[in-house]
DSSP file (Angstrom, degrees, kcal/mol; ACC not computed):
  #  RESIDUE AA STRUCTURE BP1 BP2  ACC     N-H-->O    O-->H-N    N-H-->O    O-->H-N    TCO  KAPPA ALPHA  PHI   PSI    X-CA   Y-CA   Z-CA
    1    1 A X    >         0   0    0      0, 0.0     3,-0.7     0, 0.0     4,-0.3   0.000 360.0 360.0 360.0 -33.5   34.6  -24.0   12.0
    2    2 A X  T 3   +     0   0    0      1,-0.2     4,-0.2     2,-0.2     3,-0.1   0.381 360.0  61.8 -84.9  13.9   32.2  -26.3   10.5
    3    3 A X  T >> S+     0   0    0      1,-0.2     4,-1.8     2,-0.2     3,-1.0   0.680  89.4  75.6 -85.8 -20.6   29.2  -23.7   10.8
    4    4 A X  H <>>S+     0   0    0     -3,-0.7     4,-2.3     1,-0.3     5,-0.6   0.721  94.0  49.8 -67.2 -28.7   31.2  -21.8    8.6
    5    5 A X  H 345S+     0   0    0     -4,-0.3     4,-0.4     2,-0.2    -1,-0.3   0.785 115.5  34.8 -74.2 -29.5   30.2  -24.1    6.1
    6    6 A X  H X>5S+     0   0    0     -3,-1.0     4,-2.1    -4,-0.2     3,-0.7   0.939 119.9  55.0 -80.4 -83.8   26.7  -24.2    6.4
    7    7 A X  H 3<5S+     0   0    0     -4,-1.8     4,-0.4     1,-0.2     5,-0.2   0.676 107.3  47.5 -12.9 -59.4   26.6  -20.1    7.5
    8    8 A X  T 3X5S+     0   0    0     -4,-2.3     4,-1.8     1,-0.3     3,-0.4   0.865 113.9  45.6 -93.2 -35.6   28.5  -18.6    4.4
    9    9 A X  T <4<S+     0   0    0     -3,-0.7     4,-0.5    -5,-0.6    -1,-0.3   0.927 113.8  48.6 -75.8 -29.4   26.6  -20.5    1.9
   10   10 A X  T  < S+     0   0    0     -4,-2.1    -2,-0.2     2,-0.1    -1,-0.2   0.485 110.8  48.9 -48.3 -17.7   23.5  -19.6    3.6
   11   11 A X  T >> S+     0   0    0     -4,-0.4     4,-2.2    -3,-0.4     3,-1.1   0.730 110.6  54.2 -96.2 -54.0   24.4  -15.7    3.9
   12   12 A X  H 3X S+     0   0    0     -4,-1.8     4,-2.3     1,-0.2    -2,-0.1   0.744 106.4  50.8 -58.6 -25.4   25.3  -15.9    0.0
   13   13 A X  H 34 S+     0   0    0     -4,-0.5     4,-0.4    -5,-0.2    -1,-0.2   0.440 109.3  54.3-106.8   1.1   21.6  -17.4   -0.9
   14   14 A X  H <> S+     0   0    0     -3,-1.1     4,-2.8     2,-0.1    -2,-0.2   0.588 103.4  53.3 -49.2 -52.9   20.2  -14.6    1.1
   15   15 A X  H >X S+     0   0    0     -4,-2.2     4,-1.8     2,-0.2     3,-1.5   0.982 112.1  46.7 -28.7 -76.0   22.0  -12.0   -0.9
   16   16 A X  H 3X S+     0   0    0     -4,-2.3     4,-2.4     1,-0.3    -3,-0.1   0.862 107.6  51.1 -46.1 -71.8   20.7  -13.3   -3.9
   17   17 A X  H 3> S+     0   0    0     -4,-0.4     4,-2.3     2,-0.2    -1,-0.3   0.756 109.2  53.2  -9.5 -63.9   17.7  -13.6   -2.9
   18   18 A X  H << S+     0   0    0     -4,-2.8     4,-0.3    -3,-1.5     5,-0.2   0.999 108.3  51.2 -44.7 -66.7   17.7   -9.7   -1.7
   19   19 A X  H >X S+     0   0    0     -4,-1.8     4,-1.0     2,-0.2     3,-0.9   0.769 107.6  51.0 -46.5 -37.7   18.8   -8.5   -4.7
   20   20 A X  H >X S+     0   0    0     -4,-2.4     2,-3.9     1,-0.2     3,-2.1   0.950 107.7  52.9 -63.7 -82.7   16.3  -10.2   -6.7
   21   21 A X  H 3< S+     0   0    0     -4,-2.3     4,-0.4     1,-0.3    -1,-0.2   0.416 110.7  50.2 -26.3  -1.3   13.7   -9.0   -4.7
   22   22 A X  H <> S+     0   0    0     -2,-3.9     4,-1.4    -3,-0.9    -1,-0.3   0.602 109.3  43.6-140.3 -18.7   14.8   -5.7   -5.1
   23   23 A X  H <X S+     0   0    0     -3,-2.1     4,-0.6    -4,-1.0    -2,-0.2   0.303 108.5  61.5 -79.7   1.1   15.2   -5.4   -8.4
   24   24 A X  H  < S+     0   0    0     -4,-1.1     4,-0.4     2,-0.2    -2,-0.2   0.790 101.9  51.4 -74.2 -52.6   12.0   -7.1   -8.7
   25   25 A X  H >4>S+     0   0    0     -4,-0.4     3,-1.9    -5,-0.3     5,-1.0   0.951 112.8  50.7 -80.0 -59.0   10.3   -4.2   -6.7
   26   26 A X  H ><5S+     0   0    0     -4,-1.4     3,-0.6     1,-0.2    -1,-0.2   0.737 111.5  39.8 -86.7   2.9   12.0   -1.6   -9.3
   27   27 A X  T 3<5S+     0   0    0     -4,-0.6    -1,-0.2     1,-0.1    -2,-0.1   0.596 109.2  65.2 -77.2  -3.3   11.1   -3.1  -12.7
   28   28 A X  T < 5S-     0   0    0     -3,-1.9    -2,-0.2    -4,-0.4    -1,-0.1   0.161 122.5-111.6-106.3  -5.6    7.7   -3.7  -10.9
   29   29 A X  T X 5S+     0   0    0     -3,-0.6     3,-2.7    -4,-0.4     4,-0.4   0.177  74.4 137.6  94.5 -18.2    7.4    0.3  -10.7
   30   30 A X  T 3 <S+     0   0    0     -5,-1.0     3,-0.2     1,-0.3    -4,-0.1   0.740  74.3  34.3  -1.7 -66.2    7.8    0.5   -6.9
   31   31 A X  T 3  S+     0   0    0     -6,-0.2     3,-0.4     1,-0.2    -1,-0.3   0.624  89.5  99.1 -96.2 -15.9   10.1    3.4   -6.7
   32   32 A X  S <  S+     0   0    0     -3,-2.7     2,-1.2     1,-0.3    -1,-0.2   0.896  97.3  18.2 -59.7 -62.6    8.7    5.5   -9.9
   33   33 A X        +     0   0    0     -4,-0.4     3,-0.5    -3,-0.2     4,-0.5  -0.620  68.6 154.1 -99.0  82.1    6.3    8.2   -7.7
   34   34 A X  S    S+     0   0    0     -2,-1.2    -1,-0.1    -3,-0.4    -2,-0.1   0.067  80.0  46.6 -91.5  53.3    7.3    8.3   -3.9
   35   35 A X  S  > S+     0   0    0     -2,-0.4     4,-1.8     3,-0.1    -1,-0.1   0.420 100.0  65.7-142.6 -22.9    6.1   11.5   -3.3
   36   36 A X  H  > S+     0   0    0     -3,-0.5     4,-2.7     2,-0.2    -2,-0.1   0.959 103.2  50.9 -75.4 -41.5    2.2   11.2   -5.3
   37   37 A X  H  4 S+     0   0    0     -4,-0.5     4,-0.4     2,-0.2    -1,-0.2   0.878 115.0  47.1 -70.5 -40.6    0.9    8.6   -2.6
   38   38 A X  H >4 S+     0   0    0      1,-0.2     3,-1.0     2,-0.1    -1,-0.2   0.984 114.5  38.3 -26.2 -88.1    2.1   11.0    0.1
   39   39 A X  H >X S+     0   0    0     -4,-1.8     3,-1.5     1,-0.2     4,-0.7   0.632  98.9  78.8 -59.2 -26.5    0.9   13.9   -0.8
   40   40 A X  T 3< S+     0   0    0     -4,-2.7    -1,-0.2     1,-0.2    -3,-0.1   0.470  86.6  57.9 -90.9  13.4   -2.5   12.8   -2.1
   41   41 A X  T <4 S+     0   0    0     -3,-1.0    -1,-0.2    -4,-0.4    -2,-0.1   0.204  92.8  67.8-117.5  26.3   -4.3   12.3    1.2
   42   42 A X  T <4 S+     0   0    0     -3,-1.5     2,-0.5     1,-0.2    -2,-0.2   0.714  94.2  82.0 -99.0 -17.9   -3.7   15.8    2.0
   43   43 A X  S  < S-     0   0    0     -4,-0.7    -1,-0.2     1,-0.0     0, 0.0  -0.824  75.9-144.7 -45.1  64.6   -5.9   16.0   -0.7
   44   44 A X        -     0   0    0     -2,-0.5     2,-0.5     1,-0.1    -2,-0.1   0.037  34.9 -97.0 -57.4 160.6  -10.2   15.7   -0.4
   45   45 A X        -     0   0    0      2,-0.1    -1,-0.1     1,-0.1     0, 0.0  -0.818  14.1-143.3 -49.9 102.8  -12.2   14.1   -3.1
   46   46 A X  S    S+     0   0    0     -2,-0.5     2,-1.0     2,-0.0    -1,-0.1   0.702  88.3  62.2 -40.3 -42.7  -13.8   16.3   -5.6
   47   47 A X        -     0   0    0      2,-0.0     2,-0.4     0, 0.0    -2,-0.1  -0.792  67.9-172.7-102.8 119.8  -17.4   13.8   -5.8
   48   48 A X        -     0   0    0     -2,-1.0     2,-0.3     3,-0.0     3,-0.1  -0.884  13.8-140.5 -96.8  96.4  -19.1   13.8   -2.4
   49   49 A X        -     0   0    0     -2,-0.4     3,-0.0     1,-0.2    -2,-0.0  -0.428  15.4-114.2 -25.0 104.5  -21.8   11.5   -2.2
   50   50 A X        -     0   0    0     -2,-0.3     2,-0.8     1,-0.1    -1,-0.2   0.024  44.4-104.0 -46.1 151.1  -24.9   12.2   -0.5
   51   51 A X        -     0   0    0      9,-0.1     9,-0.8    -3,-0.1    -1,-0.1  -0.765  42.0-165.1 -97.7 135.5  -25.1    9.7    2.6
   52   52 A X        -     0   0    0     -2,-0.8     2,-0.6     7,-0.2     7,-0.2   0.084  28.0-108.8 -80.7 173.5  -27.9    6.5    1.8
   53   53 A X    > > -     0   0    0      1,-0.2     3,-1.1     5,-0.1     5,-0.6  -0.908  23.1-127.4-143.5 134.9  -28.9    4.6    4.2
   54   54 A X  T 3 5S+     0   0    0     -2,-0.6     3,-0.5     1,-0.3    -1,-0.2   0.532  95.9  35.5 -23.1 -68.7  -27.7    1.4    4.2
   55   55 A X  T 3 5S+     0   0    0      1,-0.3    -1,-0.3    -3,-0.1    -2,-0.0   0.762 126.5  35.5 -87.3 -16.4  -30.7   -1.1    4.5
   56   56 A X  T < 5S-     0   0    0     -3,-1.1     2,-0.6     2,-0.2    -1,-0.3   0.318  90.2-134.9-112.8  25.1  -33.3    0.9    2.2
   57   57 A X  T   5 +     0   0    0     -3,-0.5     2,-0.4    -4,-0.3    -3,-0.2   0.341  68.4 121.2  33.0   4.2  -30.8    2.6   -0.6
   58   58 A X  S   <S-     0   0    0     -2,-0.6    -2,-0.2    -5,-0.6    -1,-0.1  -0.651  71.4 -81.1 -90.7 128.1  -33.0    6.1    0.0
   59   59 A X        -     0   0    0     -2,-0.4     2,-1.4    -7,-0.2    -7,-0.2   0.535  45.1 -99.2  24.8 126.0  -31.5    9.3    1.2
   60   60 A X        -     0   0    0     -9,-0.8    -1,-0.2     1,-0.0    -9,-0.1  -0.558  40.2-135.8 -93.6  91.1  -30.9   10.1    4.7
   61   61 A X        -     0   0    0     -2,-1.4     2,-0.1    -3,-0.1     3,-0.1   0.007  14.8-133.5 -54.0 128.9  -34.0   12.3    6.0
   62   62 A X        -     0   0    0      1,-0.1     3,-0.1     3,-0.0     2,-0.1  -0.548  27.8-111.4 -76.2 158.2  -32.8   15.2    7.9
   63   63 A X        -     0   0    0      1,-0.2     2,-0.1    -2,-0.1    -1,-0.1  -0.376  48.4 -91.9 -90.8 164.0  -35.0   15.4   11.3
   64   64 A X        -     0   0    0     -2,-0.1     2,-0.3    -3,-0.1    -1,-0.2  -0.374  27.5-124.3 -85.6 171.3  -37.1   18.3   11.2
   65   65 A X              0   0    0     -2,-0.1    -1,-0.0     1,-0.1    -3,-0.0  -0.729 360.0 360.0 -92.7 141.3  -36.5   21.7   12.4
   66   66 A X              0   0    0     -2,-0.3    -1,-0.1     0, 0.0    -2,-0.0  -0.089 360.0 360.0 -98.3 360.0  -39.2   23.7   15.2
């Protein structure tokens, strides 16, 4: 009986807690698109970049052909 005391006010400062947090997330724009972040890695990239090479910034030379 005496956890109860401890317990219910603890359960109650959780609540709060949630609820802030959660109205926190939607004034903070969370919820606005859940459908763009999906859908946009079905998606490629329009600018392809040739690939560099790392240590010299140049081009990557294609090996030759016989």
């Amino acid at each position: 009986m005496e956890s109860l005391f401890i317990l219910i006010p603890l359960a109650v400062l959780f609540i709060a807690l949630a609820v802030r947090v959660f109205f926190w997330a939607v004034d903070s724009g969370q919820f606005d698109d859940l459908e763009g972040p999906a859908h946009s890695i079905l998606y490629e990239d329009k600018t392809i970049k040739p690939e560099t090479d790392a240590c010299q910034g140049s081009e990557k030379k294609k090996p030759l052909e016989s």
